[in-house]
N, C-alpha and C positions, 0 to 999 in steps of 0.2 A: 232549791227543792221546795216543795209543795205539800204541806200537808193539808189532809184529805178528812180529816175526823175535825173538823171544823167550819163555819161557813157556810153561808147558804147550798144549800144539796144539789139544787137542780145546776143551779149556774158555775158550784165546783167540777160536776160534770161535764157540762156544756164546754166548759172552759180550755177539761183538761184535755176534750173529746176533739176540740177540732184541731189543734197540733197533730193527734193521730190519724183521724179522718184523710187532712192536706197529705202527713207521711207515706198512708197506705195508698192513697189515689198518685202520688208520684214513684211509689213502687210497683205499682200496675202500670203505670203510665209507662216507665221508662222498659217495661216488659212491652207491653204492647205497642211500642212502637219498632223492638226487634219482629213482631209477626208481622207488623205493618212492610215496615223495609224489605225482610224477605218474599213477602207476599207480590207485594208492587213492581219488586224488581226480579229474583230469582224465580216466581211462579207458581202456581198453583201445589205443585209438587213439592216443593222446598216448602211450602206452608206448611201441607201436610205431615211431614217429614218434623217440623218444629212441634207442630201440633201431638205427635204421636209419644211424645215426649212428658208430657205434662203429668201423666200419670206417678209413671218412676220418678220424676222428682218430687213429687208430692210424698210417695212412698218412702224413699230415703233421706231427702232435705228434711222433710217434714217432721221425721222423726227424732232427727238431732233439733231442731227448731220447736218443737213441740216440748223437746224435754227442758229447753233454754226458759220456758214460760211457767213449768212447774218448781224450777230450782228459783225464780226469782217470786215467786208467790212469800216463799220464807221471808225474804229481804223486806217486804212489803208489808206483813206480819211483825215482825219485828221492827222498823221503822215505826209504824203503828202504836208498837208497843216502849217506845222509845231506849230501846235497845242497842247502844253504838257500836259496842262489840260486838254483837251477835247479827249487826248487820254487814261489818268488818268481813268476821268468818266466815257470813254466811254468798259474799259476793266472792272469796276467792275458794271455797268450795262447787260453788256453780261453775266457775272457769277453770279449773282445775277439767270437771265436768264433761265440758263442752270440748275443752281442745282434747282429751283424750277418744272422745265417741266420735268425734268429729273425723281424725286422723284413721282411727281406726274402720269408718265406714268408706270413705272414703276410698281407702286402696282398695277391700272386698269390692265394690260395688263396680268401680273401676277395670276390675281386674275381671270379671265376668258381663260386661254391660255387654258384649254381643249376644252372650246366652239369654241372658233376660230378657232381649227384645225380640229372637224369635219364639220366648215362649209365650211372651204376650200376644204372637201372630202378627206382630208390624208386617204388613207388607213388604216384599220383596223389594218394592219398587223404591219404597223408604228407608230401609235400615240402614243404608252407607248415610244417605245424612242426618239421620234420626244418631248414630253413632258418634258422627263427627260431631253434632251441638252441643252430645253430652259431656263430650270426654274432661272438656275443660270445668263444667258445672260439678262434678264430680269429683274429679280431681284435687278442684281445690274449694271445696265445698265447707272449709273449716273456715274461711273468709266472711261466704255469708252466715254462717254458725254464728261467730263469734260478733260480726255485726248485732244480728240478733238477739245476743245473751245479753252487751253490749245497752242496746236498745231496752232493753227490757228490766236492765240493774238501773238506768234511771228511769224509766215508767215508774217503777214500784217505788221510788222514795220525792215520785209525787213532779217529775221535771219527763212532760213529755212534747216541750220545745227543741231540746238540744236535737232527739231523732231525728227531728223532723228537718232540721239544718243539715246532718246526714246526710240521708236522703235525697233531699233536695240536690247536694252536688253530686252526689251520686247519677241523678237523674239528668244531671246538665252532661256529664263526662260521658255517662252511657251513650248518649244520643250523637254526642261527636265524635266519639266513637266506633261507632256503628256507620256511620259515612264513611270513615276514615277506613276502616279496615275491611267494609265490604262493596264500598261506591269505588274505592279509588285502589284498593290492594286486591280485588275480586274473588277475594279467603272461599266467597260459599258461606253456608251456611253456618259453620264452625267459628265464623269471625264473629258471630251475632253471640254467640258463647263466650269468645274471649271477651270482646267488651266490657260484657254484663260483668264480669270476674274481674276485671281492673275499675271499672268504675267503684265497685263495692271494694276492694281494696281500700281507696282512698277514702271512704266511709269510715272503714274500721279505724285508720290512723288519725282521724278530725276525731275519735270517739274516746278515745285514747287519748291523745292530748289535752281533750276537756274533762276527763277523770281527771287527769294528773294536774292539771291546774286551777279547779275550780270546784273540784266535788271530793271535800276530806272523807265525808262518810265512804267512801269507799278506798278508801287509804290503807291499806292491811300491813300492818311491822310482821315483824318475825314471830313475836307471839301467835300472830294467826296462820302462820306457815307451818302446820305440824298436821300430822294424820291423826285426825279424833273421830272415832269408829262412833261414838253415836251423834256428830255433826254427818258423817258419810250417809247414816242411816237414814238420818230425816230428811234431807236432800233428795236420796234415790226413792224416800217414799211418793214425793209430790212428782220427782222429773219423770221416771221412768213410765210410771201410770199415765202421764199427760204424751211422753213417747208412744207407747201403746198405742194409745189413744188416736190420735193424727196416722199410727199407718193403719189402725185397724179401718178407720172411714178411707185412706189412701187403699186401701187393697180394694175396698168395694168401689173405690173411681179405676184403678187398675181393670177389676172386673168390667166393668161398663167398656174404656176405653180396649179391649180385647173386644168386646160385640162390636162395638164401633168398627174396628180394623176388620172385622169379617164380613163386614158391610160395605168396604170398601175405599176405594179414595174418596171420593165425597164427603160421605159421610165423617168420615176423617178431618176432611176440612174442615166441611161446618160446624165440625163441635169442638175446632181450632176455635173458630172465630168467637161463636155464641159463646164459650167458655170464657173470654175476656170481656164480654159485654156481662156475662155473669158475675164476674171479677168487680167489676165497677157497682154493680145494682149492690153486692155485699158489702161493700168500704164502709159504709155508715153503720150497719149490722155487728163487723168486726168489732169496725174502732169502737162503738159503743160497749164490745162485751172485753176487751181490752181496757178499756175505763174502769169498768164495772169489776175487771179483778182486782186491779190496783186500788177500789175505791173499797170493795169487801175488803183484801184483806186490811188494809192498814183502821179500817173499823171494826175490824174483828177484834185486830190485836190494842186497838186500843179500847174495847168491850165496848165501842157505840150502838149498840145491835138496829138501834131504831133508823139510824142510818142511815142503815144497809137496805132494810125496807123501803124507805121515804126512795132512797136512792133507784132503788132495783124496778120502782113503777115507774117513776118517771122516764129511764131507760126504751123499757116497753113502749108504753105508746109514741114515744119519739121515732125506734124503729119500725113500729108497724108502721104508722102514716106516711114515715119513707116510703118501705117498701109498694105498697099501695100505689103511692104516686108515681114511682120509678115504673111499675110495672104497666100501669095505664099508658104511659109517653113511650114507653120502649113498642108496646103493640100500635101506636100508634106511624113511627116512626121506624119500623124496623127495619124497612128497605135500605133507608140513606144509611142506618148505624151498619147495618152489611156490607153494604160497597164501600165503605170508606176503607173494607178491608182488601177487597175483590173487586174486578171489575162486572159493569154489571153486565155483560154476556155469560156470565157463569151464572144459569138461570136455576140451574139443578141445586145448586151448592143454596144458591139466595134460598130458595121455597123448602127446604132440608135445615136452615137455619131458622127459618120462618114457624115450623111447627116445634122446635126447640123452646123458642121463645114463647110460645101461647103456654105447653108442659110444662116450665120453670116457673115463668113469671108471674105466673095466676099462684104458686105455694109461698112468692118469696114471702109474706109475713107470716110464716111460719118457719123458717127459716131466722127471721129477726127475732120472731120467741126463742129459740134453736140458741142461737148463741150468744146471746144476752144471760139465759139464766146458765145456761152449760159455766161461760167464763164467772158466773158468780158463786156457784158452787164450788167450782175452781180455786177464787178466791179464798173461798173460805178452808180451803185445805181438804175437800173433798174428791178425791179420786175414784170411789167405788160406782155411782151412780154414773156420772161422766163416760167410764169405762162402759159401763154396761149400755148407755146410745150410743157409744163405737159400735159395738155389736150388733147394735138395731140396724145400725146405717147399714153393715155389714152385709147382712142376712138380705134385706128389704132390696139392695142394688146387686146383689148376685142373682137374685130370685129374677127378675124382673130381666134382669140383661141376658138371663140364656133363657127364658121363654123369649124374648124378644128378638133372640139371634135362632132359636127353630123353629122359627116361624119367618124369619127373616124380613121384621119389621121394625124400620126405623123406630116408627109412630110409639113402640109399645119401648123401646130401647129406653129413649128420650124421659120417659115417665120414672127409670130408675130414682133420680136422682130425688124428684118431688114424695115418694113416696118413702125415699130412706126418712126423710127432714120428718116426715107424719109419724113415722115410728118411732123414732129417738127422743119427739116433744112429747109423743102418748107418755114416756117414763119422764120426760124431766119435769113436766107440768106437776103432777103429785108430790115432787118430791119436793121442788120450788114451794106450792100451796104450803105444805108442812113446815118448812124452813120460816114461811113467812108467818105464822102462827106461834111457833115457838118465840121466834125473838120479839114477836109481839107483847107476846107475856111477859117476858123478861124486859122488853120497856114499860109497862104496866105495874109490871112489883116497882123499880127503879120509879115510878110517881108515886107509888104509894110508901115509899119508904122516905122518901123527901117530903111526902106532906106529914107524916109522921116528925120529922124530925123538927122540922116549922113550928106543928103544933106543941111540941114538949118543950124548942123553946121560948112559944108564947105565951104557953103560960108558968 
């Protein structure tokens, strides 16, 4: 375990940041290489078909996963605050958590997934495979849940290697896989689902194992096996806001992804594809605002305030300069990162993916502001603000994706996304400014009351 309220700031960061970084890039990875597979071999249509997908899971994974990131902010808080019990309780109240929302999303979502995807307006021509991909991710969606929670009860007490070993077989099993059950058993596209669901399996059980042999803080006896209604409370305060949270920006991708489908197969594709080149430009973004919660709260709770500041700029400009560079190379470059998905006689789909990428990639360092301070405020136990740029996101890609769909232009479609990020930072900028002022102060009295002390016992 790793604690985080000590030790030079930038390079605790750096440190704990690129275990996450390598995690998230081989959980895209082992994602994009089902679009890759289906694309290459079943065709443009089964792309689509995977592609049209991405919303609803966003919308309903996200939100059990979302809420997995709010219950382990506690953990992290109180590790912080050197609290063993309270980290105890507070890891099998989180699981508790997860496998019950988990189970119970699961069968709803399962049990109506055809209706949901005509009301999204999936194409006719997609909904049998856009159905058959889901059935399994849904299904058994308490898998990657608990992965997740998993993952994220050792982030918060400072250990974000073990994931990342995870993950990593995760990503080796996926990909073999993925031959096995769609090169050689010829399942369609429904096998690229199963895969994805047994490789994370064997995730969750390596995750598990290394609780139980190697990480006592999370060791809970019978003592912490009991229902305590104001452990339940504070739990549901942080997860369910940060649930919220993930589907209310998940509806406004839902949104988008409906103007998409009314635009057509194409359009559909390319914003398969451009979406995973998205996916990769944000890994450094994430992993950094991932860092950045685990690095708040455990300085929160262990009242480092100044920390959290030193901590929360150097964040920033790490991720702008990413993003910045990333975007430069990608305009650069965007034809070859397109056909590696598609071949290149799909000329429609390439130049349709092509102004995606000019729309997006010109906002991402706003986007790195976006989630850097969001996961710090996070950190700090903050729900109300966070919630309220879901709603920006909200409002900002609904607007934009049905003037863009009656008018029936890509071009204006495409801009939903960059212009939710400009709303959601309008509100988290002032509040961050504020945040960082305050505890300014409060490292200020904290030197003045240490030279006080100095001097009285000097003389």
């Amino acid at each position: 375990m790793s604690d985080l309220t000590r030790g030079p700031i930038l390079r605790g960061i750096i440190w704990f940041t690129i275990p996450l970084l390598i995690g998230n890039f081989f959980q895209v990875f082992y994602a994009t290489v089902d679009t890759l597979i289906v694309g290459q071999t079943l065709g443009p249509m089964a792309l689509a078909a995977v592609g049209a997908t991405g919303a609803i899971n966003f919308l309903i994974v996200g939100f059990a996963q979302g809420m997995t990131g709010g219950l382990t902010i506690i953990m992290a808080q109180r590790f912080g605050a050197k609290d063993e019990g309270g980290v105890r309780r507070s890891f099998f109240t989180g699981l508790s958590f997860t496998v019950i929302i988990s189970l119970i999303l699961g069968l709803i979502s399962s049990a109506f997934l055809q209706q949901i995807l005509q009301v999204m307006q999936t194409p006719s021509d997609l909904i049998n495979n856009s159905r058959d991909f889901m059935y399994f991710g849904l299904g058994g969606m308490i898998i990657p849940n608990l992965y997740a929670y998993l993952a994220n009860a050792m982030r918060s007490l400072g250990n974000s290697k073990t994931p990342l070993y995870a993950i990593i077989l995760a990503s080796v099993l996926n990909i073999g896989l993925d031959y096995i059950v769609i090169l050689c058993f010829h399942t369609g596209v429904w096998g690229a689902g199963l895969a994805t669901l047994m490789a994370e399996l064997f995730s969750v059980f390596y995750l598990i194992i290394y609780i139980k042999r190697k990480v006592p803080e999370l060791h809970f006896s019978k003592s912490d096996i009991k229902y305590d209604e104001a452990e339940v409370k504070e739990h549901a305060r942080l997860g369910f806001p940060m649930a919220f949270q993930s589907s209310i920006i998940a509806i406004g991708s839902i949104t988008l992804q409906v103007a998409l489908n009314m635009l057509g197969e194409n359009a559909v594709a390319a914003n398969s594809i451009a979406s995973k080149v998205d996916q990769f430009a944000m890994l450094p973004m994430i992993s950094l605002g991932l860092a950045m919660a685990t690095f708040a709260g455990q300085n929160y709770g262990a009242k480092r305030y100044n920390r959290i500041n030193e901590g929360l700029a150097d964040s920033l400009w790490i991720g702008i300069i990413w993003s910045i560079v990333f975007a430069v190379l990608l305009q650069i470059f965007h034809f070859y990162v397109t056909t590696a998905f598609i071949t290149a006689s799909a000329t429609k789909i390439i130049e349709l993916t092509r102004i995606y990428y000019v729309a997006n990639s010109s906002f991402y360092w706003v986007l790195a502001v976006l989630f850097i301070t969001r996961s710090t405020l996070q950190g700090l136990g903050d729900t109300k603000i966070p919630t309220i740029c879901g709603f920006m996101e909200l409002i900002s890609r609904v607007v934009v994706a049905v003037i863009g769909v009656s008018l029936m232009s890509y071009h204006i479609v495409v801009f939903a996304s960059p212009l939710a990020w400009l709303g959601s930072t309008s509100i988290l900028i002032p509040t961050t400014i504020k945040m960082y002022k305050t505890y300014r102060k409060a490292y200020d009295g904290e030197n003045i009351q240490i030279n006080e002390k100095k001097t009285i016992k000097t003389t």
